[in-house]
VEXDREN-2710 file (C-alpha; in Angstrom, 1 decimal):
% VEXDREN-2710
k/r/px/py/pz
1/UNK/0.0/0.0/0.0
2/UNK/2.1/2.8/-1.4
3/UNK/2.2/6.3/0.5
4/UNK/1.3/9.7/-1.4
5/UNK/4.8/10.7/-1.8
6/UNK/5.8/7.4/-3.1
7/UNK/4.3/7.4/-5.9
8/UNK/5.0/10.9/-7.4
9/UNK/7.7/11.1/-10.6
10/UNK/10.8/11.9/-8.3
11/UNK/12.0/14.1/-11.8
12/UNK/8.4/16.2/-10.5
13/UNK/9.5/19.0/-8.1
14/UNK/6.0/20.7/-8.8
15/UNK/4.3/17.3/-8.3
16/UNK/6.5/16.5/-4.8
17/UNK/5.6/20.1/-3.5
18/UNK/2.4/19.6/-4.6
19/UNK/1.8/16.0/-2.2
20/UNK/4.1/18.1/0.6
21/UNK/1.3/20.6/0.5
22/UNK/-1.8/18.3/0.6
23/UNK/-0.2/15.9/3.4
24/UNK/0.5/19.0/5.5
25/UNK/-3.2/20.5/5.0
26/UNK/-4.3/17.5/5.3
27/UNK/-2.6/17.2/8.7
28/UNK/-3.6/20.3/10.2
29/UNK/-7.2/19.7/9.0
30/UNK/-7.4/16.1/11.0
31/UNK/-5.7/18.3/14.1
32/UNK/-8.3/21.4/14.4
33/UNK/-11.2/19.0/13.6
34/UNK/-9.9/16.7/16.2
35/UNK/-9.4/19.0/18.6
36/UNK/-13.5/20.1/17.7
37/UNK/-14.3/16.2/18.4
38/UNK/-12.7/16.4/21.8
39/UNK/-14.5/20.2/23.4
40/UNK/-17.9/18.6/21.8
41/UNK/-17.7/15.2/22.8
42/UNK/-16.2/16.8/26.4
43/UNK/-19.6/19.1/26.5
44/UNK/-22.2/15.4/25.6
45/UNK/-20.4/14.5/28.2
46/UNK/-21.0/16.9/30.9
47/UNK/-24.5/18.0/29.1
48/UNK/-26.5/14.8/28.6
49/UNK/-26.5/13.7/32.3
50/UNK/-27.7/17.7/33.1
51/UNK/-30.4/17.6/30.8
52/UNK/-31.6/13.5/31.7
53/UNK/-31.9/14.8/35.2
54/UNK/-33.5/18.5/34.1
55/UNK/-35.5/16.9/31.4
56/UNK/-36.3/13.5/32.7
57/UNK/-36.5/10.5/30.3
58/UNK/-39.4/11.4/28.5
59/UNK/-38.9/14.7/27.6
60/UNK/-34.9/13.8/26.7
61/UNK/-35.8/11.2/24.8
62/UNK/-38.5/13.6/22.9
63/UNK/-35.4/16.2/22.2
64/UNK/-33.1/13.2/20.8
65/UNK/-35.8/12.8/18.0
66/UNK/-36.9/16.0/17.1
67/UNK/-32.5/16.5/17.1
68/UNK/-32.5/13.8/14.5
69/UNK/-36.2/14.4/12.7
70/UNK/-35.5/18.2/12.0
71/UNK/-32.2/17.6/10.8
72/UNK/-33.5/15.6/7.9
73/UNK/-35.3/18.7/7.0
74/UNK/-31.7/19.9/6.0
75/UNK/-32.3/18.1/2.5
76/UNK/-35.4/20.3/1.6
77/UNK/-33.2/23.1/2.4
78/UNK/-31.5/22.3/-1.4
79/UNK/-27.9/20.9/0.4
80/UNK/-26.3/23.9/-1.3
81/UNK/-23.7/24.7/0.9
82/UNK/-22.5/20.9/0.2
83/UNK/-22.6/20.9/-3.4
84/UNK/-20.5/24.4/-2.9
85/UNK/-17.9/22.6/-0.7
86/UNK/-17.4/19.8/-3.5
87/UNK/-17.9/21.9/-6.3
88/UNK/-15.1/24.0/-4.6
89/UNK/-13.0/21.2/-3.7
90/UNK/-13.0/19.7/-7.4
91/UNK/-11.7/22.7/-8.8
92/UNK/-8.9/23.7/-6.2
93/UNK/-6.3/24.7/-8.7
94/UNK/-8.2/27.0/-10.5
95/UNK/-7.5/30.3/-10.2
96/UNK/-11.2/31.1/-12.1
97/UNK/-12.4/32.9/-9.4
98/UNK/-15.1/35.0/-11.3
99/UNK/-16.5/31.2/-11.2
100/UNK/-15.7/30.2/-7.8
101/UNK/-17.7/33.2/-6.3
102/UNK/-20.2/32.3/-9.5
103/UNK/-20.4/29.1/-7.6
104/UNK/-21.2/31.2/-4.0
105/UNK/-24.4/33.3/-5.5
106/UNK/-25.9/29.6/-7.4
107/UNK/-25.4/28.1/-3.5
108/UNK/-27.8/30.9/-2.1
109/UNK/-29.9/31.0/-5.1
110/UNK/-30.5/27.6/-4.3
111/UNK/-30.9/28.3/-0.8
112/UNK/-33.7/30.8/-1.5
113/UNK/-35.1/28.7/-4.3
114/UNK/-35.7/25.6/-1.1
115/UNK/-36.7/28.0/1.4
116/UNK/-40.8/28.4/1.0
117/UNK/-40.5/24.4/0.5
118/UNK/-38.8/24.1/4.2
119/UNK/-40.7/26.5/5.9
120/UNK/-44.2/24.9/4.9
121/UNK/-42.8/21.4/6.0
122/UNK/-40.8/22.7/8.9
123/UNK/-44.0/24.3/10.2
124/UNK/-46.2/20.9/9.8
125/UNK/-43.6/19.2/11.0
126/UNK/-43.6/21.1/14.1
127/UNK/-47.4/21.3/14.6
128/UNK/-47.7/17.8/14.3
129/UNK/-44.5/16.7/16.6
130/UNK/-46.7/16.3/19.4
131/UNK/-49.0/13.5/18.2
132/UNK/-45.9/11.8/16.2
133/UNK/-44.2/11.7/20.1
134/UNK/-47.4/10.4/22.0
135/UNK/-46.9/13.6/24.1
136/UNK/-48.9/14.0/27.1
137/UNK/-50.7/17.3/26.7
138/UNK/-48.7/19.8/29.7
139/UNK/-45.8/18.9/27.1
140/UNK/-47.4/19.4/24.2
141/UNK/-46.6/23.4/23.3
142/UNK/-43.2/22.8/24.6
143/UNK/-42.6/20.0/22.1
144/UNK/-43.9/22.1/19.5
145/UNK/-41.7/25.1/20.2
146/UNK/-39.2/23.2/20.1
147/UNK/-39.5/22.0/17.5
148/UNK/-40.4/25.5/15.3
149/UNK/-36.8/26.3/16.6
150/UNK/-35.0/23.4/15.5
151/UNK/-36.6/24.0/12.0
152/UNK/-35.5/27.8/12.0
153/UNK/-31.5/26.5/13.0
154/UNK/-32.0/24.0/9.8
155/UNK/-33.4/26.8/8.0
156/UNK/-30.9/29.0/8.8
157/UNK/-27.8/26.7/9.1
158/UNK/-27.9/25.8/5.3
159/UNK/-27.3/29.5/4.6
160/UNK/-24.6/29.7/7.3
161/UNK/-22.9/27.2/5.8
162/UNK/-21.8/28.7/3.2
163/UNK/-18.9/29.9/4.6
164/UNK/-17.9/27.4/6.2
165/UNK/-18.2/25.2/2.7
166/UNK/-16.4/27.7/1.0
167/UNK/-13.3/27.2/3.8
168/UNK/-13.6/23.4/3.8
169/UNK/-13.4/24.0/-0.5
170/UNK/-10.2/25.2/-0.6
171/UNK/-8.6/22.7/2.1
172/UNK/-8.3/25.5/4.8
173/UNK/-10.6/23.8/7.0
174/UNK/-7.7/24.2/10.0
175/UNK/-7.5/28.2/9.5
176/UNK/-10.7/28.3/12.1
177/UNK/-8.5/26.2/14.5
178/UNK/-9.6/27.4/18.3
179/UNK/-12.3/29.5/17.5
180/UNK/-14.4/26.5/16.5
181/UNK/-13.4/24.6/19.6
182/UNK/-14.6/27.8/21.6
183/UNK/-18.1/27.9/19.4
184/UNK/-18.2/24.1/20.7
185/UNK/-17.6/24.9/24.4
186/UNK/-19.8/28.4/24.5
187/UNK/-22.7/26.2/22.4
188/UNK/-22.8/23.5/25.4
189/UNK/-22.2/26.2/28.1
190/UNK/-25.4/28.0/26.7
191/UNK/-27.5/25.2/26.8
192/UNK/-26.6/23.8/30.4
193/UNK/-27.4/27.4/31.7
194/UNK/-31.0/27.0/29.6
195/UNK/-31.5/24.3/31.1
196/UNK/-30.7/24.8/34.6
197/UNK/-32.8/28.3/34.7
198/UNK/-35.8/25.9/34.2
199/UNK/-36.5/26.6/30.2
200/UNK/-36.7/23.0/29.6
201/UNK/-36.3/21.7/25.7
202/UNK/-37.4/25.1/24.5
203/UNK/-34.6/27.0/26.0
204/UNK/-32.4/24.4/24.9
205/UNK/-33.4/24.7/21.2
206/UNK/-32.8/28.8/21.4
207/UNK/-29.6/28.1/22.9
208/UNK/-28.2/25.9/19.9
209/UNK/-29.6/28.5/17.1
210/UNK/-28.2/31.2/19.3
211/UNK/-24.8/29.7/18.8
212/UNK/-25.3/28.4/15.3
213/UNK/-25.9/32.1/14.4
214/UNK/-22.5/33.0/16.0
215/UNK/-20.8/30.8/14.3
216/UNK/-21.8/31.6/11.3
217/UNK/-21.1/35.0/11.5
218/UNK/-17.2/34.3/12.4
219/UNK/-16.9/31.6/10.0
220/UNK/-17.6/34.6/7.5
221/UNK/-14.9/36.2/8.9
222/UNK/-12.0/33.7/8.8
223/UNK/-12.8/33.4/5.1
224/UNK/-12.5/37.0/4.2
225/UNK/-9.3/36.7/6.0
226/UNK/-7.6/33.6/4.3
227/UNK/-9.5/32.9/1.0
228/UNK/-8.4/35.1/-1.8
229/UNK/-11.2/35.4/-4.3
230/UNK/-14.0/35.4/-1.2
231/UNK/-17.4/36.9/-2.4
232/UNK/-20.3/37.0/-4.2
233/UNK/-21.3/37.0/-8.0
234/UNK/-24.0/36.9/-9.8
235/UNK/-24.7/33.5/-11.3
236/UNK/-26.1/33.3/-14.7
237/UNK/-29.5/31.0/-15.0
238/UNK/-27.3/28.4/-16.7
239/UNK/-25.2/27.9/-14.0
240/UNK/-27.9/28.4/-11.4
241/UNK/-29.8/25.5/-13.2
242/UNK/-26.7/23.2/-12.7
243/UNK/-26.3/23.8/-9.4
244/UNK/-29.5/22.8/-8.6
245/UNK/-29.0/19.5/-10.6
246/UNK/-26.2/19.1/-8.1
247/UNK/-27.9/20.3/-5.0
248/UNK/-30.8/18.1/-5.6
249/UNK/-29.0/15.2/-5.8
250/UNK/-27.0/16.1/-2.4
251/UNK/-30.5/17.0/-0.7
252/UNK/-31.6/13.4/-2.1
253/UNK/-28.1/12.2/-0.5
254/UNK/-28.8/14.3/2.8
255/UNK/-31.8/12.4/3.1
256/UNK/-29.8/8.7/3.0
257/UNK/-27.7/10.0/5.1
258/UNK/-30.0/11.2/8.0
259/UNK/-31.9/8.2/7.7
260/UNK/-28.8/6.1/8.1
261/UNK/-28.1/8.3/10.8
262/UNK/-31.2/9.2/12.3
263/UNK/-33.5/6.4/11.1
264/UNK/-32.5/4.3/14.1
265/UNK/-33.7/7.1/16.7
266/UNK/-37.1/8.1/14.8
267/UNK/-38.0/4.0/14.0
268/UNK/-37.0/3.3/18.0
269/UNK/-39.4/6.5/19.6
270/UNK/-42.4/5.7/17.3
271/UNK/-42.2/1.6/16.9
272/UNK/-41.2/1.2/20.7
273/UNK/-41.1/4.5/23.0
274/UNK/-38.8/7.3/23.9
275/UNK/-38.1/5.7/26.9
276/UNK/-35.8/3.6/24.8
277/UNK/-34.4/5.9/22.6
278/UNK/-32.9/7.5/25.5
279/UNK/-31.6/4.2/26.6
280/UNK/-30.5/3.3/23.0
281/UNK/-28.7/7.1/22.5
282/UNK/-27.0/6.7/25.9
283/UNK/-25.5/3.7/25.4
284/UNK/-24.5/4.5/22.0
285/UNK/-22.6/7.8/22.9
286/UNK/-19.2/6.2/23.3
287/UNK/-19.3/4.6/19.5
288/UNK/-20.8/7.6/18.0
289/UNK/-17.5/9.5/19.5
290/UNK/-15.8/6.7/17.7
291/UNK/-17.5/7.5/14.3
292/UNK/-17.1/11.3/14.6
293/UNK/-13.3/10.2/15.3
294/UNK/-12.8/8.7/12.0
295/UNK/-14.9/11.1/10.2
296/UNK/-12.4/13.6/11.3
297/UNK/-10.0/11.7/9.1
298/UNK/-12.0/11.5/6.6
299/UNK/-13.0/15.0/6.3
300/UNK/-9.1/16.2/6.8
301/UNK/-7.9/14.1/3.9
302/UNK/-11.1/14.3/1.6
303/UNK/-10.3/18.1/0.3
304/UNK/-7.2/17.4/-0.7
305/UNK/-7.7/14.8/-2.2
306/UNK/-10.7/16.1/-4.4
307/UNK/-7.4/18.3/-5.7
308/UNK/-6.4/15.1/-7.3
309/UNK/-9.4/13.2/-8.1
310/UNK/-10.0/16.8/-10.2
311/UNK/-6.8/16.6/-11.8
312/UNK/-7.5/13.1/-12.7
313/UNK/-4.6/11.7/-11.1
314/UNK/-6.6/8.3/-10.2
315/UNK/-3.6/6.5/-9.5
316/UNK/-2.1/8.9/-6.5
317/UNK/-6.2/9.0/-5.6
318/UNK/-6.5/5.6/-5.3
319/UNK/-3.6/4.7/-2.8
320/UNK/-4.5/7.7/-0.6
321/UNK/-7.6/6.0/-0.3
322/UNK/-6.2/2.7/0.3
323/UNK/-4.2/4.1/3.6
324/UNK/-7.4/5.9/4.6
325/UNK/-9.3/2.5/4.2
326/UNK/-6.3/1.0/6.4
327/UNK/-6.5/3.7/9.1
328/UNK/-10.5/3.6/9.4
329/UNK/-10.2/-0.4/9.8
330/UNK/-8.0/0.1/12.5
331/UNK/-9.2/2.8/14.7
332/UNK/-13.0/1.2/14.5
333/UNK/-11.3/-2.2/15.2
334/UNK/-9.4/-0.5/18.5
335/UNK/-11.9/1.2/19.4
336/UNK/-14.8/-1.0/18.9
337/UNK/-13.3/-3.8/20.9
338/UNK/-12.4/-1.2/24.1
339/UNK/-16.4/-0.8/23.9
340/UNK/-17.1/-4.0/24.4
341/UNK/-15.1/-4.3/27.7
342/UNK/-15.8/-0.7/29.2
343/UNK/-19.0/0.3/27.9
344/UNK/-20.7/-1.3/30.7
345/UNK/-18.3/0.3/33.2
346/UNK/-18.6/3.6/31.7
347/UNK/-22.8/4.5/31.2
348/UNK/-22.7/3.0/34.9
349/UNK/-20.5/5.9/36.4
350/UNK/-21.7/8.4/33.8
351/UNK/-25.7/8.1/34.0
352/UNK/-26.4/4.9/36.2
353/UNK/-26.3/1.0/35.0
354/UNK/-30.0/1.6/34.0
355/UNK/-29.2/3.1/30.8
356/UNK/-26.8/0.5/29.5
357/UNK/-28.4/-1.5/26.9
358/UNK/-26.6/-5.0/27.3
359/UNK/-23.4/-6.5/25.8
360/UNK/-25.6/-7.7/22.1
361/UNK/-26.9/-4.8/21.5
362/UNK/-23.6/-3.1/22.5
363/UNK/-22.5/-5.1/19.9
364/UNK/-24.6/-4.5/17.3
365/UNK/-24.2/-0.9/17.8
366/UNK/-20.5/-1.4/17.2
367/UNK/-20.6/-3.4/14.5
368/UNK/-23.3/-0.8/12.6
369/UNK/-20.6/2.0/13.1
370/UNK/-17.7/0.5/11.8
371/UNK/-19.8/-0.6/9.1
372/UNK/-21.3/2.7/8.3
373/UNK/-17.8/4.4/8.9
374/UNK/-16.1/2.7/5.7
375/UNK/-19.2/3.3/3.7
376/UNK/-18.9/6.9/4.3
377/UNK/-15.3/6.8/3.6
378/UNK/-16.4/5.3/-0.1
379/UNK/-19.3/8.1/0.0
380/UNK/-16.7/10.9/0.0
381/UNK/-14.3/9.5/-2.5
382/UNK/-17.6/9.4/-5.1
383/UNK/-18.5/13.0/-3.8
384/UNK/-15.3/13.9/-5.4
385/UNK/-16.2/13.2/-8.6
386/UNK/-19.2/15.6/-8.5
387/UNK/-21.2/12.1/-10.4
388/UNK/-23.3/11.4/-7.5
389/UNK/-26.5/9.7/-9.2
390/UNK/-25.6/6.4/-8.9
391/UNK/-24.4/6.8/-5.5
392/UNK/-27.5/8.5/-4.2
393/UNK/-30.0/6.1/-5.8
394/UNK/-28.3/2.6/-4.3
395/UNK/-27.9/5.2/-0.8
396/UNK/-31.8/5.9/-1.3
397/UNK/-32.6/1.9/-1.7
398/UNK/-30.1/1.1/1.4
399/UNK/-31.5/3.6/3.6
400/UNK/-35.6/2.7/2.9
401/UNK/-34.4/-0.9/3.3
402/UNK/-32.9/-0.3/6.4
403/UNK/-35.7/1.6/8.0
404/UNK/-38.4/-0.7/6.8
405/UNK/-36.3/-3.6/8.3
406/UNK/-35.7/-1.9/11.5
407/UNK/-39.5/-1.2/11.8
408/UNK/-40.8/-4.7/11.2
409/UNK/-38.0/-6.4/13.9
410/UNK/-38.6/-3.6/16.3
411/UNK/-42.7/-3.0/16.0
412/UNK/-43.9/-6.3/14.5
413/UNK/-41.2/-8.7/16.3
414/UNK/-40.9/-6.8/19.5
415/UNK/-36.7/-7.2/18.8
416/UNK/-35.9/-3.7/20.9
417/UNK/-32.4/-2.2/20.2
418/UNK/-31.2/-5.8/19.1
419/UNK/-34.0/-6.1/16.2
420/UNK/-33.2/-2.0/15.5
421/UNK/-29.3/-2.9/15.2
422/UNK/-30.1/-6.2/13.0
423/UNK/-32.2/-4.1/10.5
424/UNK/-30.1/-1.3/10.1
425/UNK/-27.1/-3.6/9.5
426/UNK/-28.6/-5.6/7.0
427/UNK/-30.2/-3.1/5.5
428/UNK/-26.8/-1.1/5.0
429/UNK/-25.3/-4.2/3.7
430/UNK/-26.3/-3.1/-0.3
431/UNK/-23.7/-0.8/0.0
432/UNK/-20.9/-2.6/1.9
433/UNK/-20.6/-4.0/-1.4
434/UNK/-21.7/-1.5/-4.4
435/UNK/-19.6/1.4/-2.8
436/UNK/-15.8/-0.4/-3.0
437/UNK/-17.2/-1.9/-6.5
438/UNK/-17.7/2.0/-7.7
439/UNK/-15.2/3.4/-6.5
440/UNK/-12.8/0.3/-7.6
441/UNK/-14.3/1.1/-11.3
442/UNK/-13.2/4.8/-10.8
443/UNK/-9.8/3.7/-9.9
444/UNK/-9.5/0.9/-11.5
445/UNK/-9.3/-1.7/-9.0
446/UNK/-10.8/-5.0/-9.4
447/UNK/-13.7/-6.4/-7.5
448/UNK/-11.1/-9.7/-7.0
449/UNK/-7.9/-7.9/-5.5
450/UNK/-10.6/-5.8/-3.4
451/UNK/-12.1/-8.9/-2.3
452/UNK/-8.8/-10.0/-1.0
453/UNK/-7.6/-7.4/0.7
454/UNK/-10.6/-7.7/2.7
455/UNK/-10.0/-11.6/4.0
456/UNK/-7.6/-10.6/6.4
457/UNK/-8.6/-7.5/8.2
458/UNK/-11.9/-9.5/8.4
459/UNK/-11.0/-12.6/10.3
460/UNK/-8.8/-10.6/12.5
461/UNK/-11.9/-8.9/13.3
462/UNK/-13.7/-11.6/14.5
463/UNK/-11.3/-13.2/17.0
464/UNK/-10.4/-9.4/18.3
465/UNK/-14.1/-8.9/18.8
466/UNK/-14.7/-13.0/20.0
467/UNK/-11.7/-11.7/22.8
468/UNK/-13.4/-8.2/23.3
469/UNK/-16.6/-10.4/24.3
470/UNK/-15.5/-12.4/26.8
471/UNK/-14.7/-9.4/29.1
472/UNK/-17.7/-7.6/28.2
473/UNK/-19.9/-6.7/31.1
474/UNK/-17.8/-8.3/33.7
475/UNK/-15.0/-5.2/33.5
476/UNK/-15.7/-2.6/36.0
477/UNK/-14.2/0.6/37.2
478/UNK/-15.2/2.5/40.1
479/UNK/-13.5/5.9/39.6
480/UNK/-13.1/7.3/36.3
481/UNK/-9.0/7.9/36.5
482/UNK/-9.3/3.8/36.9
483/UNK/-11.8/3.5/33.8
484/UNK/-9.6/6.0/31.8
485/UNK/-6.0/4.3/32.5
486/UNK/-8.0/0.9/31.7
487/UNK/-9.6/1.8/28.9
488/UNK/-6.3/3.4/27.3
489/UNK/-4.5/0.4/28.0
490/UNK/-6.8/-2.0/26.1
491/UNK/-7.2/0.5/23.2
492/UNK/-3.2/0.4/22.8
493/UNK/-2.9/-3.5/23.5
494/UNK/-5.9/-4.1/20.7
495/UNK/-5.1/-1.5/18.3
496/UNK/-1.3/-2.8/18.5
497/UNK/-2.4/-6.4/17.5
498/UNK/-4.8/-5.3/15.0
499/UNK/-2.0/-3.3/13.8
500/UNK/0.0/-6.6/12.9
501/UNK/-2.6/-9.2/12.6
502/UNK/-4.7/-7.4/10.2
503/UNK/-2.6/-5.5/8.5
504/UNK/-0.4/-6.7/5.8
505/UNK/3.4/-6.0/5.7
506/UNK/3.0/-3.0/2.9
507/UNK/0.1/-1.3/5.1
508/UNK/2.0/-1.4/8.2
509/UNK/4.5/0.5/6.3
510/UNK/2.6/3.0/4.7
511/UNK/1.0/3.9/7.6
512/UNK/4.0/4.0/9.7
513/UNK/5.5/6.5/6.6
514/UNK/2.1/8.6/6.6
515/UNK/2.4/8.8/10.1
516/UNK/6.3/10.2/10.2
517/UNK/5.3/12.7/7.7
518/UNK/2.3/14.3/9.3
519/UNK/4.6/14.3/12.7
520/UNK/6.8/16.3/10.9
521/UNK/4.5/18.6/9.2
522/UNK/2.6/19.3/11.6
523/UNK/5.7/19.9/14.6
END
């Protein structure tokens, strides 16, 4: 598995400076979002046991899926600001910037284009919350309100956006290192003092579009202050009605995504109860942190290396994707594993052993985001190309599968979070293979050598996770110094044998080299 820099034309200087320059961006990108996973998953963590206790089950759970519900609204909101990002991202080298800020005035004429759609099914949405929660009625107007104000932060946040698309574009993502991180922490801060002055979900709700209207006023600012050609222009109806070609096929793709995301919450609250689904999001909190972990890879390498799926330079594409592949396998593995031994230990001193689901649906859960984390690695690659039709269709038959499966095992078979976890997997399971075959077509990998690059990491897999399993449930902790040191250690001894027993001989290396470089970048 071949590095970035190994495969350049040594004779290249422009072509070396060139990979220097990606890996280094690519470095810093991975470090401020990482340091935006740690404040935010830091504030869950201090946040969701404050509003449990403020909130109570009911009314916690009820917040979880009107979180989730509204955010799928996003995709009637036209997914302009992601269609920018990409569209941005494709053409990095061009120094076209009549059309890059051409490209800024089609994403809010899109935006505007969307937004009597969103309001009229953000305000039905809201009205109706109530009856799709099974609210009793001294709840009801507080559900509702809560929900109008979730709509008006999607409503807003696909305009705010913009700027943040427009960073993330030109692989300057880490320029808004810190002040993000502070956005994170003042966000969660705002919220715990809602709730705590006794506004309930409603105060809650103002609190996050509060902040989401901060941040989109200092995003603004970083990129007037590091992106050259930042502005406006006006887009001529040609280029409007390609955008919105584009758009429409990410707000189809928004849609896949929130139901592979959120399609587990909304399917557990209406089949079973929202008692559950605060069980189900509580006990899922460590491996979501897990997924957001490797999407920060992800979404620190994927700029950069739109630069060279625009240039067409599949071949250096294709083995950066083959170390990110490599890197996702074993961070899920590590982690995953560690879950299985401390997850128990951890909901217990975090919100009380009546929140922790059990050790198979622990499992499950696990399994479902590793899964879902190399799809979306696959996702982003196709993104690249800015041919998303395909893609979006088979997401589109994956996510409805997945849903309807979840439903029947959770409402008809009475299966809980198990049946949920079982439905979503196999549902899901569509693209687990059609993704690698796509992207294997783009750069020209066969379906065979995919296939068996895939044997090994696999079985070592299943004895880690067969090991991981006989410790789960039993390990306990009662301080959490002893659950961190614990948990550290078995993420280092687990990650270090994945590292060798999964891995083959040229991945060990290229990841060792990757890693050496983006050291010394980023020192």
């Amino acid at each position: 598995m071949p590095t970035l820099e190994s495969t350049l034309d040594p004779r290249s200087a422009e072509e070396a400076g060139r990979g220097h320059q990606l890996t280094r961006r690519a470095a810093l990108n991975s470090l401020a979002a990482g340091i935006d996973l740690v404040a935010r998953v830091a504030v869950e963590l201090v946040l969701n046991p404050l509003l449990v206790g403020r909130l109570g089950d009911h009314l916690y759970g009820a917040w979880r899926v009107l979180w989730r519900f509204t955010g799928s609204l996003s995709a009637v909101s036209g997914r302009s600001s992601q269609a920018l990002k990409w569209s941005i991202a494709n053409r990095q080298g061009s120094r076209d910037y009549r059309e890059k800020r051409e490209l800024v005035g089609s994403a809010v004429a899109v935006w505007l284009l969307f937004l009597p759609i969103l309001g009229l099914i953000g305000g039905g949405l809201a009205w109706l919350a109530p009856s799709l929660l099974g609210t009793s009625p001294e709840f009801q107007w507080s559900v509702r309100w809560t929900a109008a104000l979730l709509v008006a932060h999607v409503t807003l946040s696909s305009l705010i956006d913009i700027p943040r698309a427009i960073l993330q574009g030109e692989n300057l993502g880490y320029k808004r290192i810190g002040l993000s991180t502070a956005l994170v922490i003042l966000g969660g801060a705002l919220m715990a003092l809602a709730v705590t002055m006794g506004t309930g979900i409603v105060g809650v709700a103002a609190a996050n579009l509060a902040n989401a209207l901060l941040t989109g006023i200092l995003f603004m600012r970083i990129v007037r202050s590091h992106v050259a050609w930042a502005g406006i222009a006006r887009p001529t109806m040609a280029a409007v009605r390609s955008f919105v070609g584009l758009s429409g096929w990410f707000a189809v793709w928004k849609l896949v995504m929130q139901a592979m995301l959120a399609g587990d919450v909304l399917v557990l609250g209406i089949a079973d109860s929202v008692e559950s689904v605060t069980t189900y999001s509580l006990t899922r909190f460590a491996p979501e942190a897990v997924l957001a972990g490797v999407a920060v890879i992800v979404a620190g390498l994927a700029p950069g290396l739109g630069g060279l799926v625009g240039a067409g330079d599949w071949r250096v594409a294709a083995r950066v994707r083959a170390e990110l592949m490599a890197l996702t396998w074993l961070v899920t593995i590590g982690a995953g594993a560690t879950l299985l031994v401390w997850n128990r230990a951890f909901i217990e001193l975090w919100v009380g052993s009546a929140y922790y689901a059990g050790t198979v649906p622990t499992l499950l859960i696990v399994l479902a985001v590793m899964q879902f984390a190399l799809i979306r690695n696959d996702a982003r690659v196709i993104d690249l190309t800015l041919s998303i039709r395909g893609k979006v269709l088979l997401g589109l038959l994956s996510a409805t599968l997945s849903v309807a499966l979840a439903a029947v095992f959770v409402g008809h078979f009475g299966g809980g979070i198990t049946g949920l976890c079982i439905g979503i997997i196999a549902g899901r399971a569509i693209l687990t293979v059609a993704y690698p075959r796509h992207v294997g077509r783009l750069f020209g990998l066969s379906w065979r050598r995919q296939l068996a690059g895939v044997l090994r990491p696999a079985a070592a897999a299943i004895l880690l996770f067969a090991i991981a399993l006989l410790g789960a449930g039993s390990a306990t902790a009662s301080t959490w110094p002893t659950l961190i040191l614990a948990a550290s250690v078995t993420f280092v001894a687990i990650t270090s044998v994945s590292f060798f027993l999964g891995l083959s001989n040229e991945g060990r290396d290229a990841l060792r080299r990757r890693a050496r470089k983006v050291l010394r970048l980023v020192a």
